[in-house]
N, C-alpha and C positions, 0 to 999 in steps of 0.2 A: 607608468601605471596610471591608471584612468583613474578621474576626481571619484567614480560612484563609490569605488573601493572604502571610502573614506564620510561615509555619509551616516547621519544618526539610523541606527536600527527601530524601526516602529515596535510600540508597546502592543500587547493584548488585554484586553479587557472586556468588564462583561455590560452587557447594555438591553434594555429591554424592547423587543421586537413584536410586530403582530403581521402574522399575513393577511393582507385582504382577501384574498382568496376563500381561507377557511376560517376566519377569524382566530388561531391557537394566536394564545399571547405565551414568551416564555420570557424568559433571561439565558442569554448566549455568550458564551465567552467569543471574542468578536476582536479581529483589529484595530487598535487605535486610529484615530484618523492624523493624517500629519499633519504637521504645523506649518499654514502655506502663509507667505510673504505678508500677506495683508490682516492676518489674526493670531489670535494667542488659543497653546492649549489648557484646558483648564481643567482640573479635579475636584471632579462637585462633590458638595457637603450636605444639600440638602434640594430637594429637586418638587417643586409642584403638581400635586396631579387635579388636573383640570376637571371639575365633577361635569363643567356643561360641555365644554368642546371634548375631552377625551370620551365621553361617553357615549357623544355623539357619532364617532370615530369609531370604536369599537362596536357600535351596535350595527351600525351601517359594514362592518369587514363580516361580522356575524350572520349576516342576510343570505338570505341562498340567490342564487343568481337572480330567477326573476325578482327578486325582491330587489338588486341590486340595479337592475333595469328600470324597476318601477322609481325608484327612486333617482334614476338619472336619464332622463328620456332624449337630452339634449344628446348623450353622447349614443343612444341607440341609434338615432337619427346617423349619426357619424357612418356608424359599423355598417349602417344599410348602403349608405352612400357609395362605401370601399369596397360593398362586395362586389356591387355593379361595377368597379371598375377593375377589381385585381380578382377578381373571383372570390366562390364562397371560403374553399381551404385555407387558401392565402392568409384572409380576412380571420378566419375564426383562429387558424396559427396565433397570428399576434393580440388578438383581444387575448386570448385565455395568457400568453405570457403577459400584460397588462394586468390582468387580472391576478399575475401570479406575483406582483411586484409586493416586498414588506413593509410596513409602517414604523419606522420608527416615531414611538410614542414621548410624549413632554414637548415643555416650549417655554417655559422657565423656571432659573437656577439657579446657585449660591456655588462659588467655588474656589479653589486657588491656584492663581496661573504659574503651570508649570512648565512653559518657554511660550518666548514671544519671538513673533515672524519678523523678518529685518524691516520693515517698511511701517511697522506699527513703535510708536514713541507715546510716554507719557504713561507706561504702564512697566511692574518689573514681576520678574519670578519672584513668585510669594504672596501677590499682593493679592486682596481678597475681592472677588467680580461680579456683580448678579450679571445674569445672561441671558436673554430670551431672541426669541425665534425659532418656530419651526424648523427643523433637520437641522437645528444647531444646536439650541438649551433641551438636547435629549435626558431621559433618565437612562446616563449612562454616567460609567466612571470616570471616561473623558471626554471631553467635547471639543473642538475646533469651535471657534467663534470668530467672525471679522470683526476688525476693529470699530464697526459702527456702529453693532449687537451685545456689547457689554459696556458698561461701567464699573468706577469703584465704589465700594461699598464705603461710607459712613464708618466711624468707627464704633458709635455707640448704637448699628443698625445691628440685628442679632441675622443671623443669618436664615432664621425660621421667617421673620419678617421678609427679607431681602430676597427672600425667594418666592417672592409673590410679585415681582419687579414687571412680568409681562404683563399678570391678568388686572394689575393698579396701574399701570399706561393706556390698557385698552379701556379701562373704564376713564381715566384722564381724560383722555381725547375725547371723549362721548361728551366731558366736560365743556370742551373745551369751543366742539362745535354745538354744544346749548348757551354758550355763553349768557351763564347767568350774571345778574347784576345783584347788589347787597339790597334783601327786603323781598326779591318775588318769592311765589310759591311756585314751589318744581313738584309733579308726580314721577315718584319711580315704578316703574311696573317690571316685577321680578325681582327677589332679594338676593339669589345667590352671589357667588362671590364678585362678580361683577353689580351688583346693585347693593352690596353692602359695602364696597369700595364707593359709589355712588353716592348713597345718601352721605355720608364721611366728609367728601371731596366738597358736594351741596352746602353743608354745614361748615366746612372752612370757606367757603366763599359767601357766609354769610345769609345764606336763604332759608325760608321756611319750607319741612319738606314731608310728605305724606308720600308712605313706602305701600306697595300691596303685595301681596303670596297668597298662594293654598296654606303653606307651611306655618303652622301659629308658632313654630319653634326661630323659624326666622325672622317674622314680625316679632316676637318678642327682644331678639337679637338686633334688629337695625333701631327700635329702642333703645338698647341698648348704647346703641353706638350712635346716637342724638337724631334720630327721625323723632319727628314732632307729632305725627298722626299714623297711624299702620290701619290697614284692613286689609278684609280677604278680595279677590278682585271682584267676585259677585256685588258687593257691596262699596267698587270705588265711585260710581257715576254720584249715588247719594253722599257718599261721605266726600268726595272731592267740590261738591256743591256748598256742603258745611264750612270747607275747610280756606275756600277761597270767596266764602260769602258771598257766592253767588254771581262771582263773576267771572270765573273760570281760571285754569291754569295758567301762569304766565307760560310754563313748556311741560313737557311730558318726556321721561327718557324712558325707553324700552329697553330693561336689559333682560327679560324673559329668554325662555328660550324654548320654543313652539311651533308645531309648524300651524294653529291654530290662526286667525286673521283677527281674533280678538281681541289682543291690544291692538292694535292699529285702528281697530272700530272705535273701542272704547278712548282712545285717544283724542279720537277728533271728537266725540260729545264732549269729552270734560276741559278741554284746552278753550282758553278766549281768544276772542277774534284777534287774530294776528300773531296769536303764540307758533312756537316753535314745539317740533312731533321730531325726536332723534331718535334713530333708532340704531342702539349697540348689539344686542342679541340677536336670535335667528331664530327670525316670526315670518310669519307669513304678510304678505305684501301686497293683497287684493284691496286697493285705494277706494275707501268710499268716496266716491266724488263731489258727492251733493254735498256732505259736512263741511269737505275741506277746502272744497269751493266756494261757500257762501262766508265761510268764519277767516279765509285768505290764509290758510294756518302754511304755511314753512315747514316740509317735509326736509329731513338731515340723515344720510344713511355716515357713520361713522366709520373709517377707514382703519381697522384694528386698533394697532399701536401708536400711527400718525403715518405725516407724510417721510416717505422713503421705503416703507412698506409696499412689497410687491414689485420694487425697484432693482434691479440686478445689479445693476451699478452702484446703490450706495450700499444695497447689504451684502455682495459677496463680493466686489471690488472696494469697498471702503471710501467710495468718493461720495465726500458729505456734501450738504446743501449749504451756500452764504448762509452765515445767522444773521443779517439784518435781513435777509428777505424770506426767507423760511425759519423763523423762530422757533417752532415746537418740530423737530422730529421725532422720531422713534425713540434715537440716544438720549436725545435732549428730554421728553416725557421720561426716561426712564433714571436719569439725575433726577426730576422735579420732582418724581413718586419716592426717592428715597430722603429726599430733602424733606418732604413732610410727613413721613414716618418719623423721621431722627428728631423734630420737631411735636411727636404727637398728637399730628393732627389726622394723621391714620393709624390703627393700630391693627396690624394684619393678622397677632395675634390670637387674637380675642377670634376669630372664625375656624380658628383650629381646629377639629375633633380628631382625628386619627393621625397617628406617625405610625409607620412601618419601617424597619430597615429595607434598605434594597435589596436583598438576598430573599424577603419576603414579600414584595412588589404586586403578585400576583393576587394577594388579600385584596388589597386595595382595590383593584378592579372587579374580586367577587364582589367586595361592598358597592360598587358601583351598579353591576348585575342583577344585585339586590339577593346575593347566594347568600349574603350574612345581612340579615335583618338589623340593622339599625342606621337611626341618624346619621347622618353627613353633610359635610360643607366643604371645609378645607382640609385636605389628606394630604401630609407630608412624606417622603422618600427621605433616611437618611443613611449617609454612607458611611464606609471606614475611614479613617483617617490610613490605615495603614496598608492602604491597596498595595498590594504589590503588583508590579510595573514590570515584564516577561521584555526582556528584546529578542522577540525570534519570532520568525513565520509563525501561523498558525495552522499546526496541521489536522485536520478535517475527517482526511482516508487513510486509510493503509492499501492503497491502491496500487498496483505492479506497475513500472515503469518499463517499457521496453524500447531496449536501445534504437532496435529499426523502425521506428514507427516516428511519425510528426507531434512529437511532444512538446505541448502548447504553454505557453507562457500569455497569458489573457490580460493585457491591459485595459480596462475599462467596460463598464457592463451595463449599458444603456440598453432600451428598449429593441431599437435597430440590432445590438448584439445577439442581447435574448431571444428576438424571435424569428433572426433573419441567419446571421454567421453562426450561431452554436447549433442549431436543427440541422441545416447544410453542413455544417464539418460530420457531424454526426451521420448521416447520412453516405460521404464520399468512403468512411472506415479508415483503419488501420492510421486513426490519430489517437492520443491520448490527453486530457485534459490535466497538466501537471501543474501549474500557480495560476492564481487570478487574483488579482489588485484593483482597485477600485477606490472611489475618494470618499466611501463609506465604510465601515463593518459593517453594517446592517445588510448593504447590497451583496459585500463580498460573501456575507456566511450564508445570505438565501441563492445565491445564482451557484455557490461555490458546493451547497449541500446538494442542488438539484442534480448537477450536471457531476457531480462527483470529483469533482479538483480535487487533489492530495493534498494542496497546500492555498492559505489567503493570506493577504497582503493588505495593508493599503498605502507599501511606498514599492515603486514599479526598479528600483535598482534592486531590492532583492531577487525580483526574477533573473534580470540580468546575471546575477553573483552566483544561482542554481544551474550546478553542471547538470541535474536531468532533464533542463529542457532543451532543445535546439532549434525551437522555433517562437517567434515571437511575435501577438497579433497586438496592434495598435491601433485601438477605435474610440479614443478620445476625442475631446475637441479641437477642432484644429491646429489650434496654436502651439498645440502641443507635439505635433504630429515631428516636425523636422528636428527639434533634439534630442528624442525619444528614437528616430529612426537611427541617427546618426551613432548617440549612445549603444542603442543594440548591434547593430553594423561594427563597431569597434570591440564590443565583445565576444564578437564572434559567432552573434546568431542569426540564422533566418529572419527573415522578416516579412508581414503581410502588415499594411498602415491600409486602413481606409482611406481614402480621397478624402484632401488632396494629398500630396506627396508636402508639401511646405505652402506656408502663405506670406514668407518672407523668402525674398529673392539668396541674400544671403547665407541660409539655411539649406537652400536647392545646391547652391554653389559648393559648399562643404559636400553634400552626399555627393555631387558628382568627381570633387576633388578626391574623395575617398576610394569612389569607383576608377577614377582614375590612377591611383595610386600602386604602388608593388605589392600589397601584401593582399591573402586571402579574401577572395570576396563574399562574403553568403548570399545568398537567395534574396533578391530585392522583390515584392511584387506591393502594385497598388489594387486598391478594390474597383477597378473597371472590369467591372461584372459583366459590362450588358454585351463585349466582344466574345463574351462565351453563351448566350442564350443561344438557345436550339435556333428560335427564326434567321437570329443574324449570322447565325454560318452557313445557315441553306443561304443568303442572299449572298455571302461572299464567292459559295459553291457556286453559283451560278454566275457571278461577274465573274471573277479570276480576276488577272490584272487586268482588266484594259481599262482606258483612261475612260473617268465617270463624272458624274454629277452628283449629286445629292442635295436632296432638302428634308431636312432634320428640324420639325416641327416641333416645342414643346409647351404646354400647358402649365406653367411649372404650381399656380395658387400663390397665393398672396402669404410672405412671410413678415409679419409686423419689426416693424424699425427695431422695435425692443427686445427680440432673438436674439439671444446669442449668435448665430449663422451668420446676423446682419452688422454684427459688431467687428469693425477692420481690426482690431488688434486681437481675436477671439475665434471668431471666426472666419474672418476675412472677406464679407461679402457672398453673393451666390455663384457671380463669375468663378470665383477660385473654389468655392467650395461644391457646386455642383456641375456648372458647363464643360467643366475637366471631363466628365462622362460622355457629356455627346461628340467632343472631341478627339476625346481618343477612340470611340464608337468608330467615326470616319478614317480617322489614321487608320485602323484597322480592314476595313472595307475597301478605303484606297490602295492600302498595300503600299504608301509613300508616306514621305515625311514633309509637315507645312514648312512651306518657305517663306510666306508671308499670310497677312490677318489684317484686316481693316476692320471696323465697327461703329457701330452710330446705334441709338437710343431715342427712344421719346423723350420728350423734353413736357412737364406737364407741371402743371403749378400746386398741384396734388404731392405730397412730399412726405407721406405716409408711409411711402416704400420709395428706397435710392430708386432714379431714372432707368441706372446702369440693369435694373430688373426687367425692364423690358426692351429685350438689346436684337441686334440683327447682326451677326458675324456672316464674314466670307474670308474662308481661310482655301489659301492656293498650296498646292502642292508639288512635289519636284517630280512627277510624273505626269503633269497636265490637268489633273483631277480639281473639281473643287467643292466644294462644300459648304453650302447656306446653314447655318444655323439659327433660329427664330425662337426666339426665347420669352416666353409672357407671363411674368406673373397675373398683370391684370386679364382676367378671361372669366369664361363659366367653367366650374369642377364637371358639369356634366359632359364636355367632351373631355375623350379620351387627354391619355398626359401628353404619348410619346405616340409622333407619328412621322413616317422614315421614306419617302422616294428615291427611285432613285434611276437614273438615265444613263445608256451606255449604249454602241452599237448594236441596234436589233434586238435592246433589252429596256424593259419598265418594269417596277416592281412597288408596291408597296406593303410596308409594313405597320399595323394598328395594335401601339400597345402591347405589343409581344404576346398577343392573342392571335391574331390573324395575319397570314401572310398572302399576298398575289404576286407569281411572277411570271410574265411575259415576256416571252422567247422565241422566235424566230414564230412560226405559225401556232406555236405552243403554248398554253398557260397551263398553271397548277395553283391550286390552294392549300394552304395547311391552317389548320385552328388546333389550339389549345382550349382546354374549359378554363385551366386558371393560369396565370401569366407565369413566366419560367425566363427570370432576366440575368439569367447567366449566373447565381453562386454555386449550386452546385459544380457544374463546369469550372466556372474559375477555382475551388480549394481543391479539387480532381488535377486541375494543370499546379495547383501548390505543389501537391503531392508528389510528384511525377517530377516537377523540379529539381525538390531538393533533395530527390531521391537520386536523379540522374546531374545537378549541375547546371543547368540550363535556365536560362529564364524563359519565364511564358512569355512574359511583355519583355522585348530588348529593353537593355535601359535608357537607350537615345528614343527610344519613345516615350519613355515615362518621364523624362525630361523634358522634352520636348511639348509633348502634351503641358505639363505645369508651364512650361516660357510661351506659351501660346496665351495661356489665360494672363498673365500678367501684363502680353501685348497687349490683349484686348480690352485690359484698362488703359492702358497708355496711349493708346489709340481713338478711345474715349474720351481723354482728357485732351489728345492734341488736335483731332480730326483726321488723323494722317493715317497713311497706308504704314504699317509695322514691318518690318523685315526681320528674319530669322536668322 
């Protein structure tokens, strides 16, 4: 009997969600997320809602499209860019699933952990967590947190305090890059909750501190909480003159939040020569030069929470920084913030005005809205103690399942899925959308309400353990790809894994062991789409076998080091994760199988991106054929990605982008153009279909094999200089 049999059932719970798309916010009941090796799940108590960043968030999902353009011009620029090359349809298909992607809202919280991942020590079930981070400290019943994104809680910290753990680290850190000393005078500009943790923070380290607002309710409030001097901003130049005797600010922190450029102006008038200008909040940023050039003032943009923030590796793999050489991170600020709570020397209380239960969540944000007229500051979520915790799917539809038809089991729902493989299966007919899993609820309940799935998940052996499905698509991230295939392949289902097939050798070895084994095989296929686009089988149509050449150009753009795609234990590089397509593109065309692979690289002292990104492959074949492949990430985006020659007796051809094709033939040519690019999914979930209806695979599987032991040559080859044999 197989390990999955035997595996913890994921909870359901309810968690609060907004589309960008149309702005609806609601409360969903939604899958738990599971509890992966390197964090704890937790059951929040009491959850923050952000008046400056969620409102920001929500007003912005609120905007109608062009609003939603005006506001992001960098990424209009993008769309234009893609329609030129994949055409307009293409192009507009995936912006609007983009734009269909949900929010999940909050980003810190109070909780108690209710199982920890085997690789996390130093924390047990029960024990009490603040949590912060985006798409982790959600206002949800449960959260997943890595172990770098919580702490424990103090025990004389209340958990109303301790749930203010993110937005008292981002103001920390603002701290921390002003680095004040005992005696100067600091201006704050902006009181909400980040400038009333401010002035606090100012006054335990000793300094003299003049707050300013519109709001005379929170000027009265940072009084309150020991500002020394308050005013409205109209009136900071004169009263910051009063206040520093004339000799200006030692630093100025901006925790505003505006897209006005007026503190930034106002900043460099009232700072003295050589002060420090930090800025926390999200102001506008048009640098007066002349001020801050003649007074030498030290511009400081503050990085949220601290360093490791933005960092893949320390916050969703848990690999921390040396503490003697990066003393304040994210975790470390977020111990320091509760250490001078438990101390008194913040009291996050006193900013309080509203608590809501979670079940009434959506108050909260009309008060944000301004649909209920009154003051605010600090809005608290609080939850049951006595959630109950469902183990079972979540099911969605009452949607018919029928036995003959390619009933889908959906691992993973990334953008790629959304707007590339769910429209294409749709499209081929006669499948049905039956579980979809994903390492959100939020994701699973938006992609799983759109496209109609029966059933959401968010641990992928459940689909496994559901006799209605018999097919199962895998478009995770790599690494995940070869025991998820191997897992489904032993239960008995179909399978389609996006590329690659494995990015561990040993992982190849098991599927092929299985393939080679007595018992039942299902349906293996990988996503080498591009041997089913319309151009590449007219160019097959027209070589047949005879022994050929090929030169297989590709553009591929610059994929920064810090990608997941780039990470060898994650992704595994681009060789295994993308050159497997122009690969088995050629295996295809040739109609043979590689017998050998050599490869070589620039070698650049530029080390932004691995060398192996810009490689030159020549793979031989057992029918005389062979095949250049040229692979660039460094180039310009304006020429095309993908461009295909290719040479044979009394034949040339070329192919541009799966838009244009030329083939020359004995005294003959012909053209064919597409208006938008067509790189083989339909075609390939059409030969799915047909498969596992007939038995047969589309790709043999000594290709799909072959193809991945190719890509692994081509590292090995890389590292040796040597020709690779097969």
């Amino acid at each position: 009997m197989l390990l999955y049999l035997f595996t913890i059932k994921p909870f359901s719970m309810k968690q609060l969600i907004q589309s960008y798309k149309t702005g609806e916010l609601g409360v969903f009941e939604v899958p738990a997320p599971v509890c992966g090796e390197n964090g704890v799940l937790v059951k929040t108590k009491t959850s923050l809602v952000s008046a400056g960043t969620e409102k920001m968030i929500v007003d912005l999902a609120k905007k109608s499209l062009v609003g939603k353009a005006k506001a992001r011009p960098d990424l209009v620029k993008q769309v234009v860019n893609k329609m030129k090359q994949e055409g307009v349809m293409n192009t507009l298909e995936k912006v609007f699933t983009k734009l269909d992607t949900p929010i999940p809202l909050g980003y810190s919280c109070v909780g108690e952990v209710v199982q920890v991942g085997s690789k996390v020590s130093g924390v047990s079930v029960g024990d009490r967590v603040a949590c912060g981070g985006a798409g982790y400290a959600n206002h949800s019943e449960i959260n997943y947190v890595p172990r770098n994104l919580f702490v424990k809680v103090p025990e004389n910290v209340s958990d109303a305090d301790a749930s203010f753990v993110t937005v008292g680290s981002i103001a920390l850190q603002g701290i921390r890059q002003t680095a004040p000393t005992l005696g100067e005078k600091i201006v704050v500009m902006g009181l909400g909750l980040l400038g009333q943790i401010t002035v606090q923070l100012l006054k335990a380290n000793g300094c003299k501190v003049l707050g300013t607002d519109f709001d005379p309710r929170k000027l009265e409030l940072a009084k309150k909480l020991g500002a020394d001097e308050v005013c409205a901003p109209n009136e900071v130049i004169e009263k910051a003159n009063l206040f520093t005797n004339g000799n200006g600010a030692d630093a100025v922190v901006i925790a505003a939040s505006t897209s006005s450029n007026q503190p930034i102006m106002d900043a460099g008038e009232i700072a003295r020569m050589k002060a420090r200008v930090v800025v926390v909040g999200l102001v506008g940023m048009d640098i007066p030069r002349n001020e801050y050039y003649k007074k030498e003032l030290e511009l400081k943009l503050s990085m949220a929470y601290g360093p490791g923030r933005y960092d893949p590796k320390y916050e969703e793999q848990g690999i921390d920084y040396p503490f003697a050489h990066v003393r304040w991170t994210e975790q470390r600020n977020f111990e320091a913030f509760l250490d001078l709570v438990e101390e008194g020397k913040i009291t996050p209380s006193e900013m309080v005005t509203h608590e809501y239960d979670f079940e009434k969540a959506l108050s909260a944000y009309d008060l944000l809205e301004g649909k209920i007229q009154e003051d605010y500051l600090g809005i608290l979520l609080k939850y049951k103690d006595n959630v109950e915790l469902k183990s079972e799917l979540v099911k969605i539809s009452d949607a018919v399942v029928k036995s003959d038809a390619l009933n889908i089991g959906l691992i993973g729902a990334g953008n790629f899925t959304k707007s590339v493989i769910i429209p294409n299966l749709k499209k081929v007919g006669n499948t049905n959308f039956v579980g979809l899993c994903t390492a959100t609820g939020v994701s699973a309940h938006s992609t799983g309400n759109k496209h109609d799935f029966k059933y959401i998940t968010t641990d992928y052996l459940e689909l496994l353990n559901n006799n209605e499905i018999n097919t199962v698509f895998i478009t995770t991230r790599h690494n995940d790809h070869g025991e998820k295939v191997l897992n489904a392949l032993k239960a008995g289902k179909h399978v389609f894994v996006e590329k690659p097939l494995a990015i561990h050798e040993q992982e190849l070895e098991q599927i092929k062991e299985f393939y080679q084994s007595d018992v039942s095989k299902p349906v293996l296929q990988v996503g080498y789409n591009r041997r089913f686009a319309p151009l590449v089988e007219e160019m097959k149509k027209a070589v047949g076998d005879l022994p050929m050449s090929i030169n297989y150009r590709v553009n591929a753009g610059v994929i920064p080091q810090d990608v997941w795609v780039q990470d060898p234990q994650v992704g595994g590089g681009r060789i295994l994760g993308e050159v497997c397509h122009f690969i088995d593109t050629c295996t295809y065309l040739t109609g043979s199988i590689p017998e050998s692979v050599h490869a070589t690289c620039v070698t650049k002292p530029d080390q932004s991106i691995p060398d192996e990104d810009n490689v030159s492959i020549v793979v031989k074949y057992k029918n005389g054929s062979t095949a250049v492949i040229n692979y660039y990430a460094y180039g310009n985006n304006q020429l095309s990605k993908e461009y295909i020659e290719l040479f044979a007796p009394d034949i040339a051809m070329r192919m541009d982008n799966f838009r244009i094709l030329e083939i020359f033939k004995g005294a003959k040519s012909s053209k064919f153009k597409n208006a938008n690019q067509d790189k083989g999914f339909k075609g390939e979930f059409k030969s799915l279909v047909s498969a596992v209806k007939n038995g047969d695979l589309a790709i043999s599987f000594e290709e799909l094999y072959t193809t991945s032991k190719v890509t692994f040559a081509v590292l090995e080859s890389l590292k040796s200089g040597e020709l690779q044999k097969l």
